[in-house]
C-alpha positions as CSV (number, residue, x, y, z in Angstrom):
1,X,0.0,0.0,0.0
2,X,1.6,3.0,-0.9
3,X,1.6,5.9,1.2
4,X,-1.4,8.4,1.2
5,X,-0.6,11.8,-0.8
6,X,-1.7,14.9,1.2
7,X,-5.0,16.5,0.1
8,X,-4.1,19.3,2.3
9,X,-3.4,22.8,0.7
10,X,0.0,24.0,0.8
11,X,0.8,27.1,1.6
12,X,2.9,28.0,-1.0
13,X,6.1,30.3,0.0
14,X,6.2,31.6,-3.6
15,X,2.5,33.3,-3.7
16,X,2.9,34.1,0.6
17,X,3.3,37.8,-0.8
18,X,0.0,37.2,-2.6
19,X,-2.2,36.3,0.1
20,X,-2.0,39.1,2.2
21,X,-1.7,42.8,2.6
22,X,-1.1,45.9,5.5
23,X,-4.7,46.6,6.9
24,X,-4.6,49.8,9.2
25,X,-1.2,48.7,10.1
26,X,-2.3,45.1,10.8
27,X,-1.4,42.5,8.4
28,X,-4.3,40.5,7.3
29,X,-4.3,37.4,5.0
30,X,-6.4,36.6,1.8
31,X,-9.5,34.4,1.7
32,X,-7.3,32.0,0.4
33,X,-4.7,31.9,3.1
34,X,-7.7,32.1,5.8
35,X,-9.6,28.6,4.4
36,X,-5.7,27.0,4.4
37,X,-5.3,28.1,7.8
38,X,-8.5,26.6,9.3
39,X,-8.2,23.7,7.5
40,X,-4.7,23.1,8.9
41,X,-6.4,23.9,12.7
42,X,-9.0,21.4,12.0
43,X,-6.4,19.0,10.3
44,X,-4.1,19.4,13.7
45,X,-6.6,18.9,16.1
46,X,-8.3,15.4,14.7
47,X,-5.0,14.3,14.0
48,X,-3.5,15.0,17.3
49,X,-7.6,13.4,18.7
50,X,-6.8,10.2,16.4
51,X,-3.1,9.9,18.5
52,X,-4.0,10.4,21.9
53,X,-8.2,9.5,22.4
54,X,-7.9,6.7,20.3
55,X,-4.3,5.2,18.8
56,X,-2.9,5.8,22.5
57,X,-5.4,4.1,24.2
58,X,-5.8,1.1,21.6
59,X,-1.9,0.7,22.7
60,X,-0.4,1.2,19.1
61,X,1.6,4.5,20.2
62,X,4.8,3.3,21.5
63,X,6.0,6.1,24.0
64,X,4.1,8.9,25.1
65,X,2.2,11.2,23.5
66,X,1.3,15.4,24.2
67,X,-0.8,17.0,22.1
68,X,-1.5,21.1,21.8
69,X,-5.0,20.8,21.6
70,X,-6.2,24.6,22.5
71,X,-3.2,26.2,21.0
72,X,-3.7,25.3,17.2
73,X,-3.7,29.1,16.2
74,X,-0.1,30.0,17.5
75,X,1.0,27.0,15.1
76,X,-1.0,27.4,12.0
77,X,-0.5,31.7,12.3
78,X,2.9,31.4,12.5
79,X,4.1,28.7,10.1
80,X,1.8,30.7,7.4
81,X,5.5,33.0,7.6
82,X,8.0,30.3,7.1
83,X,9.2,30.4,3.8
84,X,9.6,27.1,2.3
85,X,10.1,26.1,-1.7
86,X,13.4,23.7,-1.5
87,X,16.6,25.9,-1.7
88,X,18.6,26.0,1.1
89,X,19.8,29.9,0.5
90,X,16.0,30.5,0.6
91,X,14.2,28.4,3.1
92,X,13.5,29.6,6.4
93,X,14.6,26.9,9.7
94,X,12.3,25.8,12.5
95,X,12.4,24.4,15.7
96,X,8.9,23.1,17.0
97,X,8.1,22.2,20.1
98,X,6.0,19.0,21.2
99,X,2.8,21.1,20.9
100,X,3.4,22.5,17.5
101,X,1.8,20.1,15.2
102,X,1.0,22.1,12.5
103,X,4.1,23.4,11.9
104,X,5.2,19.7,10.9
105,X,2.2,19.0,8.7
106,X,2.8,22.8,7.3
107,X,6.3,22.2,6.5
108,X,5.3,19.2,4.7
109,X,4.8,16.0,6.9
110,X,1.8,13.7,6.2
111,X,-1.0,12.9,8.8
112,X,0.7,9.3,7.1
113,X,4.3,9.8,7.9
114,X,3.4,11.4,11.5
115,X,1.3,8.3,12.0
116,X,4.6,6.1,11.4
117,X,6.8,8.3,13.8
118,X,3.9,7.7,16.4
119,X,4.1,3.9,15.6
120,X,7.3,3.6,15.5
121,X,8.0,2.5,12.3
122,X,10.4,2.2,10.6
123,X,8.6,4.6,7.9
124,X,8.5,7.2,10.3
125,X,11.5,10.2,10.8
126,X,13.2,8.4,12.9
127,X,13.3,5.0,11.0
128,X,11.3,4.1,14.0
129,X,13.9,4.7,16.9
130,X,11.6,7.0,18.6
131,X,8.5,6.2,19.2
132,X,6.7,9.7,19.5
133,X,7.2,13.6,19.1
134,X,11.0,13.8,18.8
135,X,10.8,14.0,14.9
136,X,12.5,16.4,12.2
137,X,13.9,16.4,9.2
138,X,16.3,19.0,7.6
139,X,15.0,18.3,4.1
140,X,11.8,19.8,5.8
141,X,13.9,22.4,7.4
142,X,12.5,20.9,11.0
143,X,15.0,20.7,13.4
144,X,14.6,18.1,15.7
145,X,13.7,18.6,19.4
146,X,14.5,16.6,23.1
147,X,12.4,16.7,25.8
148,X,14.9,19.5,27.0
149,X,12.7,22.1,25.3
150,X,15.1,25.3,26.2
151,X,17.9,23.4,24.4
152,X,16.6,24.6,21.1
153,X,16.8,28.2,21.9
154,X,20.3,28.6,21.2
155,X,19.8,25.9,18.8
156,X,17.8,28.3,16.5
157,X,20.3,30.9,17.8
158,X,23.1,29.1,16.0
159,X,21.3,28.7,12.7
160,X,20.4,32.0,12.2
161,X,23.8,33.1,13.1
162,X,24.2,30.5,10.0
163,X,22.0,32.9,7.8
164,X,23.8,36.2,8.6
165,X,27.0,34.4,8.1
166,X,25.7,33.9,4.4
167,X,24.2,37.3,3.9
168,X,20.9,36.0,3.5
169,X,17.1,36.9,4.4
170,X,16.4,33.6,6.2
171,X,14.7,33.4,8.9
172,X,14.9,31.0,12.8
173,X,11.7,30.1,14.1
174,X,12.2,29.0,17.4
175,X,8.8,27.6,19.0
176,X,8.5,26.7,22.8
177,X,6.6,26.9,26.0
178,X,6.6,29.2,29.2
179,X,8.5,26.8,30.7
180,X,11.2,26.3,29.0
181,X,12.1,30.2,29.5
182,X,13.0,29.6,33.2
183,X,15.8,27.2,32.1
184,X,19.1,28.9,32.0
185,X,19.9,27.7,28.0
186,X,16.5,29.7,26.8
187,X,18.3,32.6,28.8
188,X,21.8,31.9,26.8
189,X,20.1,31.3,23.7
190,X,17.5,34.6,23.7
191,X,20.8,36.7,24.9
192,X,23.2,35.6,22.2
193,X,20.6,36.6,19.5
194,X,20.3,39.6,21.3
195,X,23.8,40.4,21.3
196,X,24.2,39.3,17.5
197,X,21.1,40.9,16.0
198,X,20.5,37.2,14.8
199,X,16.8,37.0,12.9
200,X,15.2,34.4,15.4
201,X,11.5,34.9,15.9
202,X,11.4,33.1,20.0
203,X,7.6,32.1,19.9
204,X,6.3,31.2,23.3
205,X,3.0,28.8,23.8
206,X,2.1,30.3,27.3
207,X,-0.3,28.2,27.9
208,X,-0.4,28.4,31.5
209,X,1.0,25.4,33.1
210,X,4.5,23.9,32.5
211,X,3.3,20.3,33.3
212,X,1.5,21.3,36.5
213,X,3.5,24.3,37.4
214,X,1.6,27.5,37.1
215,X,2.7,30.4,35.4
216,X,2.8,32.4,38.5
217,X,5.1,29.9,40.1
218,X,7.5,29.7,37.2
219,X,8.0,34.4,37.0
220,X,7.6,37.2,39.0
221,X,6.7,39.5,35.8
222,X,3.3,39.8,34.5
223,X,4.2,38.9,31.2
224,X,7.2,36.9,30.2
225,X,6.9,39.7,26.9
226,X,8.5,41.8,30.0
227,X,12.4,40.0,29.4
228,X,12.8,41.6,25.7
229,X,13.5,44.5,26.6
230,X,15.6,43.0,29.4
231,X,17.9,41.8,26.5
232,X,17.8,44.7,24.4
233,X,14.8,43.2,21.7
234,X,11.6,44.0,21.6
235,X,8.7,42.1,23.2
236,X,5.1,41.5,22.5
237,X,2.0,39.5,24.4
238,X,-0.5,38.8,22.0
239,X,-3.8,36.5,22.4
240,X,-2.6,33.0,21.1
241,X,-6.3,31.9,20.4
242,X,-6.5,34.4,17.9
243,X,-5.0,33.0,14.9
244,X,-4.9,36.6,13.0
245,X,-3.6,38.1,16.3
246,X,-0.8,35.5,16.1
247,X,-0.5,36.1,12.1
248,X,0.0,39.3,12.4
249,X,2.5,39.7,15.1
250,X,4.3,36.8,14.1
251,X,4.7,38.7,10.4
252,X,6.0,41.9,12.0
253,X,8.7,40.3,13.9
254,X,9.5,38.0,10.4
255,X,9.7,41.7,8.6
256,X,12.1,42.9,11.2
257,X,14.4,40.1,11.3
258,X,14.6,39.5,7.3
259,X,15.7,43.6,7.6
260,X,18.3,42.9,9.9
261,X,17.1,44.3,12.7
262,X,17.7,41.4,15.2
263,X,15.2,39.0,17.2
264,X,11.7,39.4,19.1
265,X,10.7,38.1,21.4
266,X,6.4,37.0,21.0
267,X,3.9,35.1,23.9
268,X,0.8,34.2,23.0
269,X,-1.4,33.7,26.0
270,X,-3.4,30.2,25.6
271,X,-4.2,27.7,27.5
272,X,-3.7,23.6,27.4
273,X,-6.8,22.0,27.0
274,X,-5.8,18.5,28.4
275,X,-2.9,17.2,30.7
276,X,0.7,17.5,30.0
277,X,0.6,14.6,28.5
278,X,-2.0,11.8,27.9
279,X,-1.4,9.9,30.9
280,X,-2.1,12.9,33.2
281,X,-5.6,13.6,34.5
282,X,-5.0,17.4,35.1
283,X,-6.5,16.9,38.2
284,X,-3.9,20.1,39.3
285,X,-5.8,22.5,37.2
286,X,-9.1,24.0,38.4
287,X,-11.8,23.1,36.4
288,X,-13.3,26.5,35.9
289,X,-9.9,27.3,34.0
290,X,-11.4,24.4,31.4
291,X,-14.8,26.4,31.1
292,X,-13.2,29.7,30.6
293,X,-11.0,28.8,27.8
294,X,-13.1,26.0,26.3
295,X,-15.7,29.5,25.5
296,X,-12.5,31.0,23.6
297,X,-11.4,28.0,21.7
298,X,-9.1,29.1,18.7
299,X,-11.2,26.9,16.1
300,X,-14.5,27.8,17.2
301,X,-13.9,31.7,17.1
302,X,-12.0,31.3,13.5
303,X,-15.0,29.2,12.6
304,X,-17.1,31.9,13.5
305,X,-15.1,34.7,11.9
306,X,-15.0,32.8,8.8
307,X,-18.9,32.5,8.8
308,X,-19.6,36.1,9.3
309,X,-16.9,36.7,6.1
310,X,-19.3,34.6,4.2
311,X,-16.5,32.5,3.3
312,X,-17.6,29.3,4.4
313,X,-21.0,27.9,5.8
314,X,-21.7,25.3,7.7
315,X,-22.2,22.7,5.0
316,X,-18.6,23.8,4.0
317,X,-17.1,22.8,7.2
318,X,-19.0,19.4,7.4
319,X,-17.1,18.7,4.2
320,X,-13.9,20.3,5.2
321,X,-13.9,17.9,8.4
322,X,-14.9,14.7,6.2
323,X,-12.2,15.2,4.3
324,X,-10.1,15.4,7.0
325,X,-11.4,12.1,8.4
326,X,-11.0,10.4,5.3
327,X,-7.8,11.3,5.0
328,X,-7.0,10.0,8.4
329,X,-8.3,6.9,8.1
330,X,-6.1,6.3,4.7
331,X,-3.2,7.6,6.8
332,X,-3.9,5.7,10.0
333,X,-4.3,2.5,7.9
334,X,-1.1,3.3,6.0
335,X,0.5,3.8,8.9
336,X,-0.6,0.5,10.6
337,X,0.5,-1.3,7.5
338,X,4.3,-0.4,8.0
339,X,7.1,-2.7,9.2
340,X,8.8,-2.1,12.3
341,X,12.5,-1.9,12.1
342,X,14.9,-4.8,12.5
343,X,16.8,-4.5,15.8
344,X,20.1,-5.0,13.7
345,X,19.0,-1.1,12.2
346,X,19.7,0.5,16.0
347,X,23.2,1.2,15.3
348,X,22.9,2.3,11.3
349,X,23.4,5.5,11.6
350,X,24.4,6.6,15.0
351,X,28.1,6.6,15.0
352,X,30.3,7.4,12.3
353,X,31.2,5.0,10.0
C-alpha cells in the first residue's frame, strides 16, 4: 500500500506575498490563506484526537504522547511566515516544540508519515527509533527537538547566526513553551541573539502550566513579553487563540528580522486543553480554567469569523472535516501497514562509520 498523498493545501512560500496585505497597520491574510489556515487547525486537532483518544489508548503509540490541543492558532498563524520552496539559501529553519503540530504538517509532513513516527516505524522520521514527538527532518527544514525544550533556543540561535554568516534573508523560528524560558539555556540562547542581532523569531506557547507548574510559580513578571526589553529586543504579548492576532505579530517580527534588525521576542497567552501529556488527568488544574478557555477556543472563534466573512458555511465545514477524516483513516491505515524496524538497524546510523 503505498503511502497516502496529502489533500491538504499548501501554503505555498512563492504566492505568501499574494495572500495578504497591511490593513490599518495590521497584516491580514487573503481568503485563500484564511480557508488554508483553518483547514490546517482542523487537520491538527483530529490528527493529534486520532493519536491520543484513540491510537494511544488502543496501545499502538509506542512512548508517550502530548498534544496542543487549545493552542492550534499559535502554530498554524505562525508557520503561514515560514518560507519554504526547497533551496537551502531560501528556506526559512524551524524548531517546533512537542505542541506544534501544525508546523510539521505545514512544512510538509503527512498525517501518514506522522502516524509512522507515532508507531514507530520504521517509515517514520526516525526509521522508528523514537517512538513519538521527537521527529525532524532538515529536508523539511525541521530541526529536531528533546524533551529539554530550552535546548533549542540557542539551537535556532546558532542557525540564524548560519543565515547572517551567508548574507541571507532567512529566517529561525524557534517555537517553545513558558516553561522552558526559566531554564538557564533559553536565557543563553535569547541573549546571544540579542547580542548578534541574529533573525530568530522566539515564539512562546504560554499556555499556563509547565506540566502542573503554574505560570505564577514559574516568573515574577506579569508577562514573560517583560524580558525583551531586558535583552535589548523587543517584546510583544498577544492573544494565542487568535489566529490573525498571532498572524500578524508573528509577520511583523519575520519583517524585522529578514531587515536585519535582530530578534523578538512573541507570547501568546493560551491555554492547554488536556494534561501534560496523555497519561495525566489534570486533576492540578481547576476546572473553571477548562470552562473559561473551552468558551474561547481558537477553532470555534476562526469558525465563527469565517462564517460572518461569508466564506464558508456550515455545509462547508461538514465537508472540510470529512475530508479530513477520510484522509485520516487512509493515513492511520497506511500507517498500521508499516514494518517495524529490525533490531540490527539501531546502530545504522548513530556513530560514524
Amino acid at each position: 500500500m503505498a503511502r497516502p498523498v496529502s489533500a491538504v493545501p499548501k501554503p505555498a512560500a512563492a504566492k505568501r506575498a499574494e495572500t495578504g496585505a497591511a490593513t490599518e497597520g495590521r497584516l491580514v491574510p487573503g481568503d485563500a490563506a484564511l480557508l488554508t489556515m483553518l483547514h490546517y487547525m482542523k487537520l491538527t486537532r483530529a490528527l493529534e484526537y486520532r493519536i491520543e483518544r484513540n491510537l494511544y489508548r488502543q496501545g499502538k503509540i509506542v512512548g508517550g504522547v502530548y498534544v496542543g490541543r487549545g493552542q492550534e492558532a499559535i502554530s498554524v498563524g505562525a508557520a503561514m511566515h515560514i518560507r519554504r520552496g526547497g533551496d537551502e539559501s531560501h528556506d526559512d529553519i524551524v524548531s517546533p516544540s512537542h505542541r506544534d503540530m501544525a508546523v510539521f504538517l505545514m512544512q510538509g509532513f503527512t498525517p501518514a508519515l506522522v502516524l509512522a513516527q507515532y508507531m514507530g516505524r520504521r517509515t517514520g522520521p526516525t526509521r522508528g527509533r523514537d517512538g513519538n514527538m521527537h521527529m525532524g527532518d532538515l529536508r523539511h527544514r525541521l530541526v529536531a527537538f528533546i524533551s529539554h525544550l530550552g535546548d533549542s533556543i540557542p539551537v535556532a540561535a546558532g542557525t540564524a547566526l548560519t543565515f547572517r554568516m551567508r548574507g541571507t534573508d532567512q529566517a529561525s523560528f524557534c517555537f517553545f513553551g513558558e516553561g522552558a524560558a526559566s531554564r538557564g539555556d533559553w536565557h543563553e540562547g535569547v541573549n546571544f541573539a540579542a547580542v548578534m542581532r541574529l533573525p530568530v523569531v522566539f515564539i512562546c506557547n504560554n499556555n499556563q502550566y509547565a506540566y502542573s507548574t503554574p505560570v505564577s510559580r514559574q516568573m515574577a513578571v506579569r508577562r514573560l513579553s517583560e524580558r525583551g526589553p531586558g535583552y535589548g529586543i523587543p517584546g510583544e504579548t498577544a492573544d494565542g487563540n487568535d489566529v490573525l492576532e498571532v498572524y500578524d505579530a508573528v509577520g511583523r517580527a519575520v519583517a524585522r528580522a529578514r531587515r536585519g534588525e535582530g530578534p523578538t521576542l512573541l507570547e501568546f497567552e493560551t491555554f492547554r486543553m488536556t494534561g501534560h501529556s496523555a497519561h495525566d488527568d489534570a486533576g492540578y488544574v481547576p476546572k473553571a480554567l477548562f470552562a473559561e478557555w473551552e468558551r474561547k477556543d481558537p477553532i470555534r472563534r476562526f469558525e465563527k469569523d469565517l462564517v460572518g466573512r461569508r466564506l464558508v458555511d456550515a455545509a462547508a465545514l461538514r465537508e472540510m472535516e470529512a475530508r479530513i477524516e477520510a484522509e485520516l483513516d487512509e493515513a492511520v491505515a497506511w500507517a498500521e501497514a508499516q514494518p517495524y524496524p529490525e533490531p540490527r538497524e539501531c546502530l545504522v546510523g548513530v556513530y560514524h562509520e
